[in-house]
N, C-alpha and C positions, 0 to 999 in steps of 0.2 A: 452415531456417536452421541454423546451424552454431551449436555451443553456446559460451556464455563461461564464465568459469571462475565455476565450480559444481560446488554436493556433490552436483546433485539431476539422475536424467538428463534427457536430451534429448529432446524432441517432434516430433512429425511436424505438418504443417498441417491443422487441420482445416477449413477453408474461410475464402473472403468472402463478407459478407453483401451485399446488392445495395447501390443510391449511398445508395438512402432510409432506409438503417439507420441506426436510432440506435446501435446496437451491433454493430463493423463487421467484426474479426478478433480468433480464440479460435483458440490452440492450442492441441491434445488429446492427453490422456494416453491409457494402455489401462485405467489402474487409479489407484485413488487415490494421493497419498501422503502419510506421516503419519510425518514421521523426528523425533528430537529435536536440541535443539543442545545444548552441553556445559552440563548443571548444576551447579549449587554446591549440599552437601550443606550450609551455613548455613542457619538460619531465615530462610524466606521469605516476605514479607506479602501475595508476592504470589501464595503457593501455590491452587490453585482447592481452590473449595469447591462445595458445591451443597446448594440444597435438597431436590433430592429430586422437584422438576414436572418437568413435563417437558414440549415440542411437538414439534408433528409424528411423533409417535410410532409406530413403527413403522416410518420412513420411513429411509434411509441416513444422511439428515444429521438427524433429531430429535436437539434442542439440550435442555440440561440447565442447567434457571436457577440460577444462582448463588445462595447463601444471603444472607442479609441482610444478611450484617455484613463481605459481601466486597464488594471493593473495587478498582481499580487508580488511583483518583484518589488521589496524594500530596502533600502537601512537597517540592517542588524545593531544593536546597541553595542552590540559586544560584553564578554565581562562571566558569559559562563559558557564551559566548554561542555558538549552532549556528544555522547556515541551512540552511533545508529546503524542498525544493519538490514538488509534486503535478504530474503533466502527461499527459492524454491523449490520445496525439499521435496518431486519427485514420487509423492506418498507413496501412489498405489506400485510403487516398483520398489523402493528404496524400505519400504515399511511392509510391505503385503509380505506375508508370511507364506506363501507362493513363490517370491523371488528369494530378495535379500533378507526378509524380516528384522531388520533394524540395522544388519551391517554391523552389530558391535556397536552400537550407539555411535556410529562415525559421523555425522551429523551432529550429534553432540558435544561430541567431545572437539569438532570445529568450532561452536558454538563457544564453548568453554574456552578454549587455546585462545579467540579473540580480545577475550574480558580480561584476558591474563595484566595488560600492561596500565589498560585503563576499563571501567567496568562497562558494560552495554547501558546505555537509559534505554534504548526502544528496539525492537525489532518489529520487522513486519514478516509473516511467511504466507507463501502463496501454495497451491496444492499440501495444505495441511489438514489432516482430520483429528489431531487430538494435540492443543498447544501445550497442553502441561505435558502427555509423553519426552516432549521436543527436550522442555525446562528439566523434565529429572533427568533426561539424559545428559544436558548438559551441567547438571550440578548447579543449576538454578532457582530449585523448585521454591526455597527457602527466601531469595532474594526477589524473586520477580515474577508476574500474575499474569498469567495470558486472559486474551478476550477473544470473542469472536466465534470461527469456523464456520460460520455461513458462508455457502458458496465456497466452500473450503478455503475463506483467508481468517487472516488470525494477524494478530498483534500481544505484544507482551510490553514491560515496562518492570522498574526498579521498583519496589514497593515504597523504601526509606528514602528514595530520594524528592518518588512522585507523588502526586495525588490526581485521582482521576476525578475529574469536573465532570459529572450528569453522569451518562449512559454513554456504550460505544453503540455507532447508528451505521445503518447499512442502506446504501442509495445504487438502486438501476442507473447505472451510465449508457449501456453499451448489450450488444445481442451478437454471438457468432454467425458467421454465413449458415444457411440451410443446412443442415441434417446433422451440424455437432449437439455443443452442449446448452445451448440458449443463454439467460440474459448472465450477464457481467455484472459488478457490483464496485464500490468503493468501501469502503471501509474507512469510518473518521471517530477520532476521540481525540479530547480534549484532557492534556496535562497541567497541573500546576508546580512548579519546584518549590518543596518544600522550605528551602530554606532563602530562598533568593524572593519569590513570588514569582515570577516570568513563568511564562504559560507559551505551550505547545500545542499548536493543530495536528497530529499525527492521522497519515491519511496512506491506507494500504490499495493499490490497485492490482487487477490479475484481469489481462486485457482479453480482448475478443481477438478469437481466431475467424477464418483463415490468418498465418502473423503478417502484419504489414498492411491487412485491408482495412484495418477500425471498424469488419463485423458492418451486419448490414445498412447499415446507415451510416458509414465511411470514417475515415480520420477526421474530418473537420466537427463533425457534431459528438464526435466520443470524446476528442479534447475538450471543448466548450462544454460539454456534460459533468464532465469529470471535474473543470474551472467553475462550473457554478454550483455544483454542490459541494466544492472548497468556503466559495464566497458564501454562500446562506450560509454555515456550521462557524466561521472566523470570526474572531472577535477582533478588536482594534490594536492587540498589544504582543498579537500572537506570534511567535515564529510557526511555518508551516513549513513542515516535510513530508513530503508526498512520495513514496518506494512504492515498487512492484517489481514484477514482471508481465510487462505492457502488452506481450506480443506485438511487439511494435518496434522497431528497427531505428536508430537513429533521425537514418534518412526518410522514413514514413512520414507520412503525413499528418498522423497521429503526435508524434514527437515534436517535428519541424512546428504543428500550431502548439502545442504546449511552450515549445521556447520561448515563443512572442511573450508569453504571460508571466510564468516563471522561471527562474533561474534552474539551469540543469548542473546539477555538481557534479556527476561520473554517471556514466554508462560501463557496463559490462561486456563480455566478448559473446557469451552465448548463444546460440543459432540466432549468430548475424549481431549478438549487440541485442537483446529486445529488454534487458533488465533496468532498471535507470534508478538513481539519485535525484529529488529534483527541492527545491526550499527558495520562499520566499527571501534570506537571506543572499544579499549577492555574491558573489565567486570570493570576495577577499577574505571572508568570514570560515572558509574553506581551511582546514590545518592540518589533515590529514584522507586521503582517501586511498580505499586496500582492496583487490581482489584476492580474495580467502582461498580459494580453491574453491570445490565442489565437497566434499564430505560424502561422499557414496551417490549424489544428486546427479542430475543431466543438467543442472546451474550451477555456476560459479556463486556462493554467497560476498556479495558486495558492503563493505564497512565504509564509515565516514565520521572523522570528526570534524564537530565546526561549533565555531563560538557563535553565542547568541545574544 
């Protein structure tokens, strides 16, 4: 696929998995990558710290726990309301021109249906290979710019509301068990709202399979991977919202060390729960959260409003 505008390069295909996949289309890099976005030399609360343990040790992605007293759960200010949405759209079944090839754009026009009452600021989508297909299906192409599709995840945003700070940057968290699709990625950019000033971490994950194992180097170091390359990208003023589809279940262990750090706003129902909501913002900041349906998908796409 042809790249959209991004600081991070372009991939090649690394395959499809057969129909009975739970986890269907991964694009692969040659190497990792681990860039930063622009920081602010101000005191930051949300600078990483560590204790000092460590898992999976030895391994590429051994993760480094955070010290005790850190944290990305805060204080929202409150004072502006953002829509955001989760959606894994399925590609190579839902798009492949083999199965369904687009479905009538019913992805999109889920897409659309949601913006109806109040309009999206963010999405993040997980098994995507083209974000602007997504946008003109949904009648979006006009209002809002996707980035990304490394590793096949992708993020989008409102043009006139947002502004993008630096570059969108792609970091190795995480590696499948043996003989799937290899390493995992986050996905992070930085928003500014145009008219307010207040600034967004937007952060897309798509987790490592087997689901529930957090991939070979377990839950405990894919969380703490995933939390410290929240904390290096964060600035001190930011709301952070972290979607995917985590392959990771609630009750995993992947999830369960996320809680400790960040607030979870909704989980999904899909094979088992693995979708999530999660924001530095605590639960009270919360004012609406919606399970969409699916749109032709094997995911429920998950909506959220909350003030910031």
């Amino acid at each position: 696929p042809s790249a959209l505008a991004s600081g991070v390069e372009t991939c090649g295909v690394g395959g499809c998995r057969s129909e009975n996949s739970q986890d269907h289309v991964l694009l692969q890099l040659n190497s990792p990558v681990r860039t930063k976005l622009v920081q602010s030399h101000s005191a930051n609360p949300f600078a990483w710290q560590t204790s000092g343990n460590t898992a999976a040790a030895g391994q590429w992605c051994e993760g480094q726990e955070p010290a005790p007293e850190w944290s990305l759960k805060r204080s929202c200010l409150g004072g502006l309301d953002i829509k955001v949405m989760t959606y894994n759209l399925f590609w190579w079944n839902l798009f492949g021109q083999q199965f369904q090839n687009g479905n009538g754009g019913s992805a999109g026009k889920l897409i659309q249906a949601s913006g109806v009452d109040a309009p999206l600021d963010f999405m993040v989508f997980q098994e995507c290979e083209d974000g602007n297909r997504v946008l003109r299906d949904a009648g979006l192409e006009a209002t809002h710019a996707a980035l990304g599709i490394q590793r096949a995840i992708a993020l989008a945003y409102r043009k006139d509301a947002w502004r993008l700070e630096g570059s969108d940057v792609l970091v190795d968290v995480a590696e499948d068990q043996p003989g799937l699709w290899g390493r995992r990625s986050l996905l992070l950019a930085r928003f500014k709202h145009v008219a307010s000033g207040k600034t967004v971490l937007l952060a897309n994950h798509h987790g490592p399979l087997v689901v529930g194992s957090g991939g070979i180097c377990g839950g405990k170091a894919t969380a703490w991977n995933i939390l410290r390359a929240i904390a290096e990208h964060a600035q001190a003023d930011d709301a952070i919202v972290l979607m995917g589809d985590f392959n990771a279940e609630a009750s995993s262990e992947t999830v369960q060390t996320l809680d400790r750090y960040i607030n979870r706003h909704y989980t999904g129902v899909s094979f088992g729960g693995v979708d999530h909501i999660f924001s530095s913002c605590e639960a009270m900041h919360i004012k609406e959260v919606k399970n969409l349906g699916n749109g032709g998908s094997d995911h429920d796409a998950l909506a959220e409003v909350l003030t910031i």
